[in-house]
N, CA, C and O atoms as a GROMACS GRO file, in nm:
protein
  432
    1UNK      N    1  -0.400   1.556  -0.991
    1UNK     CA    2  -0.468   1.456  -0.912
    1UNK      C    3  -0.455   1.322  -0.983
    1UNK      O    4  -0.484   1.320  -1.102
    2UNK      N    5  -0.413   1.201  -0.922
    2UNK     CA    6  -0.386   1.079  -0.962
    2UNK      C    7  -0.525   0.981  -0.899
    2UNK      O    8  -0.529   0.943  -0.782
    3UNK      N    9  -0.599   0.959  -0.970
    3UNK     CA   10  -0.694   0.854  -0.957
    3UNK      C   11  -0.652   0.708  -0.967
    3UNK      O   12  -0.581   0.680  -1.064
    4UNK      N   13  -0.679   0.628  -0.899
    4UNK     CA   14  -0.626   0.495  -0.848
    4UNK      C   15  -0.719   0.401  -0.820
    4UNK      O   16  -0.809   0.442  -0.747
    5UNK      N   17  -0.732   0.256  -0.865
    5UNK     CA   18  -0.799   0.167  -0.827
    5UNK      C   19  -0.740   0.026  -0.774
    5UNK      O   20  -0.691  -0.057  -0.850
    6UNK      N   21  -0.746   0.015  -0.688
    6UNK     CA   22  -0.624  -0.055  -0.571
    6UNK      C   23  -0.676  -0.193  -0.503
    6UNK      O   24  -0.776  -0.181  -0.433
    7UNK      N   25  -0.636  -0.287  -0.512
    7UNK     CA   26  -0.647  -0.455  -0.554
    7UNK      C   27  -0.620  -0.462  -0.380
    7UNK      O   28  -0.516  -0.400  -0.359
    8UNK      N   29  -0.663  -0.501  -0.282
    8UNK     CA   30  -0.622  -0.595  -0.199
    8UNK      C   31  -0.484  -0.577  -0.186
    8UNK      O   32  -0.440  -0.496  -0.104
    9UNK      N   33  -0.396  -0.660  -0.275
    9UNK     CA   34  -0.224  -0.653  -0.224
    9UNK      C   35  -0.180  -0.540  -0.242
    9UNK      O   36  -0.076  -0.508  -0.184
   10UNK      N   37  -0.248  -0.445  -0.330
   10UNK     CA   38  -0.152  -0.298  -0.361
   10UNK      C   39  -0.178  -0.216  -0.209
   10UNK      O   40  -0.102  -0.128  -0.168
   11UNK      N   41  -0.306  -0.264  -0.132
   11UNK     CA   42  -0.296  -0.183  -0.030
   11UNK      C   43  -0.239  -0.217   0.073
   11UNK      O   44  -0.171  -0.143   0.144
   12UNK      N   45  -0.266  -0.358   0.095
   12UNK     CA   46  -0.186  -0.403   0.191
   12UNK      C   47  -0.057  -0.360   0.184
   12UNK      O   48  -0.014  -0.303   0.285
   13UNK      N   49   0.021  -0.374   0.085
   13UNK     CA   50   0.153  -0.406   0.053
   13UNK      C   51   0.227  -0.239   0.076
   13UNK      O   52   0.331  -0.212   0.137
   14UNK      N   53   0.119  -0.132  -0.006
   14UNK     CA   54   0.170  -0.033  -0.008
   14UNK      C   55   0.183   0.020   0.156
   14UNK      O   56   0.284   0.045   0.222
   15UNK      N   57   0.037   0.026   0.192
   15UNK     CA   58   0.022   0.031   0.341
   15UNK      C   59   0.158   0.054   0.444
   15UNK      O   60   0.189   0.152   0.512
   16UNK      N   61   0.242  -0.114   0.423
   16UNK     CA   62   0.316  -0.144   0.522
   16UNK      C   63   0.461  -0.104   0.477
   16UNK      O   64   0.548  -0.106   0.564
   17UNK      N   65   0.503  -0.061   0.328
   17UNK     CA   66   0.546  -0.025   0.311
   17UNK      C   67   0.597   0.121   0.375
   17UNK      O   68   0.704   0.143   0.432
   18UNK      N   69   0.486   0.216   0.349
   18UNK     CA   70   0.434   0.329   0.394
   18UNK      C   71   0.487   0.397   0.507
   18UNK      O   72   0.538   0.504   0.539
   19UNK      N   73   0.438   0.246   0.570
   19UNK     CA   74   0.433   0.280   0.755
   19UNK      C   75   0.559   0.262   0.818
   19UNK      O   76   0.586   0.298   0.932
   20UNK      N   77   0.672   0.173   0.697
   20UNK     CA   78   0.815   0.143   0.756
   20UNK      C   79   0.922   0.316   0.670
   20UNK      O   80   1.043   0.325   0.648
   21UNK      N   81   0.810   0.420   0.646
   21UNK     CA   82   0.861   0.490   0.576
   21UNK      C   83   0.932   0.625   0.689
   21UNK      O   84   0.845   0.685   0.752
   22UNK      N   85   1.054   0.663   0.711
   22UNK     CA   86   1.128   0.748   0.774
   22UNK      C   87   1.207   0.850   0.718
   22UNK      O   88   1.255   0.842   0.605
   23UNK      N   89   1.220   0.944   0.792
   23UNK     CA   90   1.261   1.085   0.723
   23UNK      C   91   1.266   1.209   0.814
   23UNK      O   92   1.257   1.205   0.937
   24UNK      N   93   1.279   1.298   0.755
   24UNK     CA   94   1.220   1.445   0.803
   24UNK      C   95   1.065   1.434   0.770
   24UNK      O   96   0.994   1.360   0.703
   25UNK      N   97   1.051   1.544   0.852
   25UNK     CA   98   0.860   1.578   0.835
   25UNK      C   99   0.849   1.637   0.717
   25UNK      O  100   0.728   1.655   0.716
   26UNK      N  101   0.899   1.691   0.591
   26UNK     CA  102   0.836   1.722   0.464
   26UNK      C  103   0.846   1.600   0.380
   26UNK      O  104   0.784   1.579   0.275
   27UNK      N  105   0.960   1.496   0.461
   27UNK     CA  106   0.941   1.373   0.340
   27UNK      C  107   0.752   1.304   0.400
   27UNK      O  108   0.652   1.283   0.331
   28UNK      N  109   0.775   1.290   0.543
   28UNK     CA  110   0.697   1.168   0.555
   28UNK      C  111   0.552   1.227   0.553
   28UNK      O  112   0.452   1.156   0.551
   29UNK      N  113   0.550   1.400   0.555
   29UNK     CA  114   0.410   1.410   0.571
   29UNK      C  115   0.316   1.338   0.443
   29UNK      O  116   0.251   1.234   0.447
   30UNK      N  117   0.332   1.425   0.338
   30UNK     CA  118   0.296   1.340   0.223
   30UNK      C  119   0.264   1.204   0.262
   30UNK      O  120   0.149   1.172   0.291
   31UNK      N  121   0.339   1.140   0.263
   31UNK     CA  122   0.345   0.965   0.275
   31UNK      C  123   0.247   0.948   0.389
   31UNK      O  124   0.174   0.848   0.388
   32UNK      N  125   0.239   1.026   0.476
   32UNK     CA  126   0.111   1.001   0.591
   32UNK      C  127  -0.025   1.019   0.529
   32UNK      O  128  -0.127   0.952   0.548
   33UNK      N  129  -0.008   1.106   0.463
   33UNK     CA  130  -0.116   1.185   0.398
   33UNK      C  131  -0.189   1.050   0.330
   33UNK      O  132  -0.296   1.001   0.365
   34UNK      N  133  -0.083   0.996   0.202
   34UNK     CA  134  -0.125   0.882   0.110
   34UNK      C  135  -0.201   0.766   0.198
   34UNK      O  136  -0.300   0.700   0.170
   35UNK      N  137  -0.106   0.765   0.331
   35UNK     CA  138  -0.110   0.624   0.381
   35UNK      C  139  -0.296   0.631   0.447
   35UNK      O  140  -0.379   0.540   0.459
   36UNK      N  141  -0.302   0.741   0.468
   36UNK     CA  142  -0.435   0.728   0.559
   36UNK      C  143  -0.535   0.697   0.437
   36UNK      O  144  -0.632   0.625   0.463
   37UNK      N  145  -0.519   0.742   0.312
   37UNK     CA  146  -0.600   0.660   0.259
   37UNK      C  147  -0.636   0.553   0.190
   37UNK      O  148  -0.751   0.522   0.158
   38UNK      N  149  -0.483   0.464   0.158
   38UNK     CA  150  -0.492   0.366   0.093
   38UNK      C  151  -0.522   0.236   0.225
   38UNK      O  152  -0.573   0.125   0.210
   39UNK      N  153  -0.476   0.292   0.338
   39UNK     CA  154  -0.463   0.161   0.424
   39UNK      C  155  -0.631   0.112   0.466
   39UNK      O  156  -0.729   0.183   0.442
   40UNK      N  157  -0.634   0.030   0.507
   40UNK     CA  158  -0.755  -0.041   0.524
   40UNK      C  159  -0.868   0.031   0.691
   40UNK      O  160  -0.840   0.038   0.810
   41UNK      N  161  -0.973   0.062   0.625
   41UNK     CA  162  -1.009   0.107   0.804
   41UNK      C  163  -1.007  -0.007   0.863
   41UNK      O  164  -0.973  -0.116   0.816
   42UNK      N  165  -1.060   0.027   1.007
   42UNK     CA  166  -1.076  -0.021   1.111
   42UNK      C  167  -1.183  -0.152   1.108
   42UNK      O  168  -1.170  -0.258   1.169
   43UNK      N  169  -1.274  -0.120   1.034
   43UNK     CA  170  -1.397  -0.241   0.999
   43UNK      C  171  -1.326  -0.344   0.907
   43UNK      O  172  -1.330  -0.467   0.913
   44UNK      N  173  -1.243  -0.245   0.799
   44UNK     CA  174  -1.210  -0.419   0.673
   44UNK      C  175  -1.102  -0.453   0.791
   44UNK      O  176  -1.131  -0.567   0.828
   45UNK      N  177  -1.001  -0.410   0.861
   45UNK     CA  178  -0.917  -0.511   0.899
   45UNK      C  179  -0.983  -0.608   1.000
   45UNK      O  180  -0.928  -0.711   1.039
   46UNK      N  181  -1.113  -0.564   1.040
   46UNK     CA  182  -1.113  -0.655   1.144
   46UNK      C  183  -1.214  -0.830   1.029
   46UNK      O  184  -1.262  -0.940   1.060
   47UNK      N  185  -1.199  -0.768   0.930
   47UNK     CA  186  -1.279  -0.867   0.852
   47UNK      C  187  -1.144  -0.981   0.761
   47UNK      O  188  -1.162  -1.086   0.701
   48UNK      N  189  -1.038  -0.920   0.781
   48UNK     CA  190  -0.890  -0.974   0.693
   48UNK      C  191  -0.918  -1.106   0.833
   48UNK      O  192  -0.972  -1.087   0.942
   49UNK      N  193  -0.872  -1.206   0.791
   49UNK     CA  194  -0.813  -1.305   0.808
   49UNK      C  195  -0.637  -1.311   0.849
   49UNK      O  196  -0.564  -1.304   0.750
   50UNK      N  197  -0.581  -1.320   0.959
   50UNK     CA  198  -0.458  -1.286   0.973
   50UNK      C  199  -0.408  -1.443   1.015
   50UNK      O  200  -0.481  -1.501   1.096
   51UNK      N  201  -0.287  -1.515   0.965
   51UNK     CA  202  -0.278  -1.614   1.001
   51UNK      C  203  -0.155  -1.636   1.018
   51UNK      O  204  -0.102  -1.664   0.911
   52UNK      N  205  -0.059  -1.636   1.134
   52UNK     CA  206   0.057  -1.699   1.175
   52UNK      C  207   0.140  -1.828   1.081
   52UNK      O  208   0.123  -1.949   1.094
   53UNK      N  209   0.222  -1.767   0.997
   53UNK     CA  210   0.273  -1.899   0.960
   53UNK      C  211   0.404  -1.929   0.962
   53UNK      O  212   0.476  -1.983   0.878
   54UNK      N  213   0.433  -1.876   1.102
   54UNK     CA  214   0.601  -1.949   1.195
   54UNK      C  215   0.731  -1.796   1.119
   54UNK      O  216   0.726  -1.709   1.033
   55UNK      N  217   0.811  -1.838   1.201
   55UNK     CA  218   0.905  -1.753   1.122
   55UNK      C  219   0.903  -1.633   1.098
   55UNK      O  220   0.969  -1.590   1.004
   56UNK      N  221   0.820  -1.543   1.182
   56UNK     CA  222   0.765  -1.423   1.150
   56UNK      C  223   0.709  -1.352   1.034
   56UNK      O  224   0.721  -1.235   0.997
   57UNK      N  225   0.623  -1.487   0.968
   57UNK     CA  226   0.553  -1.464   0.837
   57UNK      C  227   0.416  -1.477   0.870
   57UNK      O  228   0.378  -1.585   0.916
   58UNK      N  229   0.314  -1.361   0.852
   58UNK     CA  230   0.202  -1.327   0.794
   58UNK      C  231   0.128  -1.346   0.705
   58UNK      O  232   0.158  -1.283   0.604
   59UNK      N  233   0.006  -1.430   0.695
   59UNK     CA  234  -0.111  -1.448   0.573
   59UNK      C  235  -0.186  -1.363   0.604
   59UNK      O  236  -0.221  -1.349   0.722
   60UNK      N  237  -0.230  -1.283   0.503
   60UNK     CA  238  -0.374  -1.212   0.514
   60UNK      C  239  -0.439  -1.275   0.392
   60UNK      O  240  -0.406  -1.309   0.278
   61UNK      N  241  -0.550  -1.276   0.471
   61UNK     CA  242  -0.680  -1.336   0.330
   61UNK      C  243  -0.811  -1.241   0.365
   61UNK      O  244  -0.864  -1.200   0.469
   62UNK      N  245  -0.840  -1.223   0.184
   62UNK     CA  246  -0.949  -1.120   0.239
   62UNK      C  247  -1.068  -1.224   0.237
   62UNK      O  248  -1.066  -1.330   0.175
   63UNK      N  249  -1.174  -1.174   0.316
   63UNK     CA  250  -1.285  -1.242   0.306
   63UNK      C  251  -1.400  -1.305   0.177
   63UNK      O  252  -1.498  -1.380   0.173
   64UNK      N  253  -1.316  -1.220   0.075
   64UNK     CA  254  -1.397  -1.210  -0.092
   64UNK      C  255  -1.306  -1.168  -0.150
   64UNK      O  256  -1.222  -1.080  -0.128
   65UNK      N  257  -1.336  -1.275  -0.273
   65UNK     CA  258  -1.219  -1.191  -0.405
   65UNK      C  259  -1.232  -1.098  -0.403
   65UNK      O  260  -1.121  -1.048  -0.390
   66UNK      N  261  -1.310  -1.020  -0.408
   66UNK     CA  262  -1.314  -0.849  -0.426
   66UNK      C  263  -1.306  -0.777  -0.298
   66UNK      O  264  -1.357  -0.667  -0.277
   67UNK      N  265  -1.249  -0.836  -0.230
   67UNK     CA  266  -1.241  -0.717  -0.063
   67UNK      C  267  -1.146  -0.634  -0.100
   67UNK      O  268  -1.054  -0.666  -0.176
   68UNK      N  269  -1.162  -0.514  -0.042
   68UNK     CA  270  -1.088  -0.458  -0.048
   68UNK      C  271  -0.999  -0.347  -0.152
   68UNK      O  272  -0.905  -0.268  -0.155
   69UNK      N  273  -1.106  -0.408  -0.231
   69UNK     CA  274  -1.078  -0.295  -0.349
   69UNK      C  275  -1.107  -0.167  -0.350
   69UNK      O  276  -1.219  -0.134  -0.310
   70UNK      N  277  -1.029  -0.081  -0.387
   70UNK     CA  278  -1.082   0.078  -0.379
   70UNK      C  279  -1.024   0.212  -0.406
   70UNK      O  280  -0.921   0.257  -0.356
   71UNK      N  281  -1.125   0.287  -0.518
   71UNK     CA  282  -1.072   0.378  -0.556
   71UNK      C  283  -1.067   0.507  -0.507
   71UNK      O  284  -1.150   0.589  -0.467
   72UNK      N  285  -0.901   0.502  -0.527
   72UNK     CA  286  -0.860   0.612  -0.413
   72UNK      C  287  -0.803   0.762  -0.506
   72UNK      O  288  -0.776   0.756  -0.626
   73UNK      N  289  -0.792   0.885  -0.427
   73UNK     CA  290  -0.742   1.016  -0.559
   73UNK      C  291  -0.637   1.050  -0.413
   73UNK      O  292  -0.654   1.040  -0.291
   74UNK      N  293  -0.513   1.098  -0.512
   74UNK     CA  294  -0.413   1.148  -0.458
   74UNK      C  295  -0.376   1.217  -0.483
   74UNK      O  296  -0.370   1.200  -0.605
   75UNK      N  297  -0.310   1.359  -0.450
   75UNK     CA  298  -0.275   1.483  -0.510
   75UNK      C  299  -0.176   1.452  -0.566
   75UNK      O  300  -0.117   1.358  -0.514
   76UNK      N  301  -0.110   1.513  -0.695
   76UNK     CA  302  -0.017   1.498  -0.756
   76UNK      C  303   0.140   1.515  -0.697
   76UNK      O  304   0.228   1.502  -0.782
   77UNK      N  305   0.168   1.534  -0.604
   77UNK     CA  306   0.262   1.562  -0.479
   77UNK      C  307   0.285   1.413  -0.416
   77UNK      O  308   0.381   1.336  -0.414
   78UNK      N  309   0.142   1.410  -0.362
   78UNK     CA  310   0.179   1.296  -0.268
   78UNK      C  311   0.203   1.176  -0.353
   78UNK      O  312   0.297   1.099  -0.334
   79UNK      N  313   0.105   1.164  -0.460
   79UNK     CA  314   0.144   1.002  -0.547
   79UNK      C  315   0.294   1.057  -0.603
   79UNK      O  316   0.368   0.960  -0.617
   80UNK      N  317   0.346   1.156  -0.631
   80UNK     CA  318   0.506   1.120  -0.647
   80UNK      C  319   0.582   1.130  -0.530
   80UNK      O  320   0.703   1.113  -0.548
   81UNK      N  321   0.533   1.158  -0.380
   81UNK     CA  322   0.650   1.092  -0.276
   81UNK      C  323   0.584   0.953  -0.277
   81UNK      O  324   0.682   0.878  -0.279
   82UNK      N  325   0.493   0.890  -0.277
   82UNK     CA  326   0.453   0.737  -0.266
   82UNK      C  327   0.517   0.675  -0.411
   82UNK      O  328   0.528   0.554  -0.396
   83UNK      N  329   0.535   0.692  -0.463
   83UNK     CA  330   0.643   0.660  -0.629
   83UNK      C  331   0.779   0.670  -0.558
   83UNK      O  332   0.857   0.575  -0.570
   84UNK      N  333   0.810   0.763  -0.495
   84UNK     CA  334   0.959   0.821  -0.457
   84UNK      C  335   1.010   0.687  -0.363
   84UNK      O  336   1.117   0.627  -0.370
   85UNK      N  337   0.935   0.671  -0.306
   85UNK     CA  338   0.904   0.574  -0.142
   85UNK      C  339   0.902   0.428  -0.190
   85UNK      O  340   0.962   0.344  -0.122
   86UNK      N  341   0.844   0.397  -0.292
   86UNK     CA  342   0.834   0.252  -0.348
   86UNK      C  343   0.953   0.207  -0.463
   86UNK      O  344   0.972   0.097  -0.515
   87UNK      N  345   1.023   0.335  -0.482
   87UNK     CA  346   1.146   0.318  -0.588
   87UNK      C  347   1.261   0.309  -0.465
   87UNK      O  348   1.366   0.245  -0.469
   88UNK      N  349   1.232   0.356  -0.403
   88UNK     CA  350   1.354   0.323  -0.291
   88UNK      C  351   1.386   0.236  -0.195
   88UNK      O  352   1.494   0.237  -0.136
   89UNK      N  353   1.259   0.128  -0.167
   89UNK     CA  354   1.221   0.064  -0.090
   89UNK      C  355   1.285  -0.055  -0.128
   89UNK      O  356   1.266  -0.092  -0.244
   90UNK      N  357   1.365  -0.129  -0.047
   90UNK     CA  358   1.471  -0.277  -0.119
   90UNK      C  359   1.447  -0.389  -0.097
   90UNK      O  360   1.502  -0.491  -0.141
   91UNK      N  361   1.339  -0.374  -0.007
   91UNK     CA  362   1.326  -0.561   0.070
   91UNK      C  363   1.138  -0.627  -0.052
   91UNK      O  364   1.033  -0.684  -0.020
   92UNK      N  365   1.186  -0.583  -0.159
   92UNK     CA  366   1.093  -0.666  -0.253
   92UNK      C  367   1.108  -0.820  -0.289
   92UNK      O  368   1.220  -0.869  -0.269
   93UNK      N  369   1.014  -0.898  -0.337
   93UNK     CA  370   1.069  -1.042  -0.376
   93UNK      C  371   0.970  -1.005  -0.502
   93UNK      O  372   0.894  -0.914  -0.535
   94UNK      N  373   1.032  -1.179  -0.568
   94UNK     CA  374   0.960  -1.203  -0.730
   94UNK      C  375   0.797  -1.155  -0.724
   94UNK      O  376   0.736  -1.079  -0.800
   95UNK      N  377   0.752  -1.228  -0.607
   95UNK     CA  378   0.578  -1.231  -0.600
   95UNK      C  379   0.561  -1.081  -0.582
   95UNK      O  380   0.444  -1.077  -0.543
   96UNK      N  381   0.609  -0.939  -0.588
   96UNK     CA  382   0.585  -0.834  -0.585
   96UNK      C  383   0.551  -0.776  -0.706
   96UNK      O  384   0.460  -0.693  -0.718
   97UNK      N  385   0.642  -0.829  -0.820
   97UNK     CA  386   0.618  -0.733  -0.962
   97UNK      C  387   0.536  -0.716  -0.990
   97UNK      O  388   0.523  -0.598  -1.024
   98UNK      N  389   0.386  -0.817  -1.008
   98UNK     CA  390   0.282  -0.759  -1.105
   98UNK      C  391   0.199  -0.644  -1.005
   98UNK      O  392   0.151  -0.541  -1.051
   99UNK      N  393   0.190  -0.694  -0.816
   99UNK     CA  394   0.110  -0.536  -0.847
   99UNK      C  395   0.177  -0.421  -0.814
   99UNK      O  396   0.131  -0.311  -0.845
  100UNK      N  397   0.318  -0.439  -0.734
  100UNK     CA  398   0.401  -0.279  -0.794
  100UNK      C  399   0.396  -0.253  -0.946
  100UNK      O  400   0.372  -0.136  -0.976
  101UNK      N  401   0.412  -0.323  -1.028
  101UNK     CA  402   0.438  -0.284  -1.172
  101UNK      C  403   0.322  -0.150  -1.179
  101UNK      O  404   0.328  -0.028  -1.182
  102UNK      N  405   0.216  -0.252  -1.179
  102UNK     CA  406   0.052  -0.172  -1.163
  102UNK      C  407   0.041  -0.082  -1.127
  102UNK      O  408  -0.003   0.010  -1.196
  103UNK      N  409   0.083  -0.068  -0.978
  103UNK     CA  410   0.075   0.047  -0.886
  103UNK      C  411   0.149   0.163  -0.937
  103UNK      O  412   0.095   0.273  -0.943
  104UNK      N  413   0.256   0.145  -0.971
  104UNK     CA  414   0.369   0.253  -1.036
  104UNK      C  415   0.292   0.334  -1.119
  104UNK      O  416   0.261   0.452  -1.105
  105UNK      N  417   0.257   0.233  -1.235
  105UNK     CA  418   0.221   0.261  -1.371
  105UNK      C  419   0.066   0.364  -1.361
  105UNK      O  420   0.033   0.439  -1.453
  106UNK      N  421  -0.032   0.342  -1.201
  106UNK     CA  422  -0.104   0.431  -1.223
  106UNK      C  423  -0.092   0.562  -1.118
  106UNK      O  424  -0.177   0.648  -1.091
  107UNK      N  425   0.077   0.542  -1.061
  107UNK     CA  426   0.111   0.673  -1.012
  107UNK      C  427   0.174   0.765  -1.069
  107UNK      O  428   0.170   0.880  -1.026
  108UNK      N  429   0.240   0.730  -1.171
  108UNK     CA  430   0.330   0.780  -1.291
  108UNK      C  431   0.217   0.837  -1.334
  108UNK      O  432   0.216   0.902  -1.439
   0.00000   0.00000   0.00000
């Protein structure tokens, strides 16, 4: 079991990652599995701030430095297909490293 404490961007980020994730059904179940619990319910998203900024780019702002934080447990299975899923995943930029670094480091 992998215990996790997850910042705002690690969920967002992992989230949508997650959800662009395709396969057979033994890859993606896992990854469904993870996704239902890192992603945000139904109440925090309606509290995110979503803001159009042209170009098919997205702001989210949380309502409080601390929105959104939360510690999540993952079976030892699923945090290594969500490791598997984020090592394979290619459309990263610079502003990604520090909280994949993070994220890795407490799925490893």
């Amino acid at each position: 079991m992998k215990n996790l404490t997850l910042t705002f961007v690690q969920r967002l980020k992992a989230a949508n990652i997650l959800g662009l994730a395709s396969g057979n059904l033994e890859k993606i179940q896992p990854l469904s599995t993870a996704l239902e619990v890192i992603r945000f319910t139904e109440e925090e998203t309606k509290q995110i701030k979503i803001t159009p900024n042209g170009g098919g780019i997205v702001a989210y702002e949380p309502p409080a430095p601390e929105f959104g934080m939360k510690d999540v447990s993952l079976e030892d299975a699923h945090a290594a297909a969500v490791l598997r899923e984020l090592d394979a995943f290619q459309g990263y930029q610079v502003a990604d490293v520090a909280w994949l670094t993070d994220l890795k480091k407490q799925l490893s």
